[in-house]
N, C-alpha and C positions, 0 to 999 in steps of 0.2 A: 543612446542608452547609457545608464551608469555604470561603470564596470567595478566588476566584484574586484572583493582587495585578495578574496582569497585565491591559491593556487590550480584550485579545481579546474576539469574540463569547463572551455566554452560551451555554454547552454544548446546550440545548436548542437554541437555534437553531442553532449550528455543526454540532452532529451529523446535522440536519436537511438543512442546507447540503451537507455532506460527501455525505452518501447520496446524494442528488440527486445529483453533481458522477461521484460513484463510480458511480451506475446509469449515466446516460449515458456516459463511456468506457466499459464494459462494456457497453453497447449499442454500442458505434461497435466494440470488439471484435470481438462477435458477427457484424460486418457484415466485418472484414478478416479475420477467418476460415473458413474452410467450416466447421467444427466444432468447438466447445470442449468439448461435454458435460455432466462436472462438473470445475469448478475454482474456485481459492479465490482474487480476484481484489484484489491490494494495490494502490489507489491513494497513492504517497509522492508528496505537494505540500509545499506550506506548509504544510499539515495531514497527517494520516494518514487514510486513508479505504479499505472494505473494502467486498467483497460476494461471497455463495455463491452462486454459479451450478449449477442442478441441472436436466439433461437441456435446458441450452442458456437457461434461464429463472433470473431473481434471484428468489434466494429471501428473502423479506422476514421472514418469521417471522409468531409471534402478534402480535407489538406494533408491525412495519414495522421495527424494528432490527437485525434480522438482519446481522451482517457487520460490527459497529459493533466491529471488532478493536481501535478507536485508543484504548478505553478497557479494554483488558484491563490486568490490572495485573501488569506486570514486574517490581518494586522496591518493595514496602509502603511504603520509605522513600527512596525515587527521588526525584527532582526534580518538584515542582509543576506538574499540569497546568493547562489554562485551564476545565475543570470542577470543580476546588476539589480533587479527591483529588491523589494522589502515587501516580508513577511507573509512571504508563500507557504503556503500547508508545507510545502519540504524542509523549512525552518522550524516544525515546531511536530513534524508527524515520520521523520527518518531517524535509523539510527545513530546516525550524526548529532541528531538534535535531542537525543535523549544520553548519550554518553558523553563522560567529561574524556577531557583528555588524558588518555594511558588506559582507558578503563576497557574492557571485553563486557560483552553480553554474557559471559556465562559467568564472570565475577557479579557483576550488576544484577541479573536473576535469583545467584546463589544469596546475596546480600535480602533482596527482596522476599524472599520467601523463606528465609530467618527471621522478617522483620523488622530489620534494621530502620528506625523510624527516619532517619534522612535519605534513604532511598526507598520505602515506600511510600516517603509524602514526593517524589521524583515522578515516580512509575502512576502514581494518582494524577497527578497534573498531567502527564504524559495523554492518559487515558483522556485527559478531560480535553485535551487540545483535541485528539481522534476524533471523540466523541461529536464535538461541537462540527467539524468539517465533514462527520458522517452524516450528520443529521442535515447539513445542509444539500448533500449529494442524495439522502433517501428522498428527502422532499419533491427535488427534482425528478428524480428516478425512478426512485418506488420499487428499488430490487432487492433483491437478496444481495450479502455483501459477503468475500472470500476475501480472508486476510491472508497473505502470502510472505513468503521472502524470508531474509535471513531469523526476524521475530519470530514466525511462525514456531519455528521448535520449542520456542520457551514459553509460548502461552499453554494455559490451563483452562479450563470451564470455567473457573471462576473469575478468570477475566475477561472473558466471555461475558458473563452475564452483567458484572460492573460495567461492560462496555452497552450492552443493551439499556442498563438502568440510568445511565450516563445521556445517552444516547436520545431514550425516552424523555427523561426530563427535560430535554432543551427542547423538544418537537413541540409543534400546534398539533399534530394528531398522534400521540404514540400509539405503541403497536404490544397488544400480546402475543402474538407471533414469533419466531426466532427469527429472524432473519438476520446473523452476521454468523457468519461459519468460519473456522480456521483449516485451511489447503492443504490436504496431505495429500499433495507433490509425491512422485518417487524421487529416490534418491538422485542428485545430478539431473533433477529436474528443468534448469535452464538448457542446458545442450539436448540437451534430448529434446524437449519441447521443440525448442530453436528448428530442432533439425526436422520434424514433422511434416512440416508444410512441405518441405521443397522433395521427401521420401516420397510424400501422398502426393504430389505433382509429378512425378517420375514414372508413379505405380498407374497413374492414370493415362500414361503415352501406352502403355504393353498393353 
């Protein structure tokens, strides 16, 4: 395998990292919503991280990688992941891959929602990468989608809705339906979540 030039965790343990980080938000989901069902749950941090939720339960797969969207490959010849391949959804849909260096999310947002027209032709492109890797995960899936993770806070409906219209135009069947919702997690969401399982395993020995 090729090895990344960057600093970052080995992909083994990042992906490891990542699912963990993704199962609890998507536990702490579970808990601020009466019902999710099934749905296909995108954690966007610093990393990308994913999980299939089925009949209200993460579905882990054969191997526990179930959900591991951040290494789908978008671009054969895309830009260098920190797993050694090129141009994984994680290169083009984290917030790594939409921040320049030195920049915050809350500078970047503030910026975009003034208008600033070189970061809202960023935050469009952004969308359109999402858009495109959603559209290829609905087709398959056919779920509802919960955007999660450190972006969450800074979306609005109306990006939201540019994500559906985004989203729709690249499909062979769009959808008038809504199907992409933004996670509202409690607060300190990931620990909490995290720690669920192994609570509700404890509470089921008494």
């Amino acid at each position: 395998m090729q090895k990344a030039t960057s600093n970052r965790p080995k992909a083994s343990n990042t992906v490891s990292i990542i699912a963990f980080t993704s199962s609890g938000l998507v536990t702490s989901a579970l808990i601020a919503m009466d019902f999710i069902g099934d749905a296909v749950y995108l954690s966007i941090g610093t990393h990308l991280g994913g999980a299939i939720i089925i009949n209200n339960q993460i579905y882990m797969g054969k191997e526990g990688h179930s959900g591991t969207v951040e290494h789908m490959t978008i671009n054969p010849d895309g830009p260098l992941c920190y797993c050694g391949k090129k141009g994984c959804m994680e290169t083009y849909s984290s917030v790594n891959a939409l921040l320049e260096t030195g920049e915050t999310l809350d500078a970047f947002f503030e910026n975009v929602r003034s208008g600033v027209v070189c970061f809202v032709k960023r935050w469009n492109a952004f969308l359109d990468h999402l858009a495109f890797s959603m559209n290829n995960l609905y087709l398959v899936l056919n779920r509802e989608f919960i955007i999660g993770g450190h972006i969450s806070s800074y979306l609005k409906e109306e990006d939201i809705r540019i994500l559906h219209e985004k989203t729709n135009e690249k499909s062979a069947f769009p959808s008038s339906d809504r199907f992409i919702h933004i996670s509202h997690s409690p607060a300190k969401g990931v620990p909490i979540g995290a720690a669920i399982p192994f609570v509700q395993s404890f509470l089921d020995t008494i």
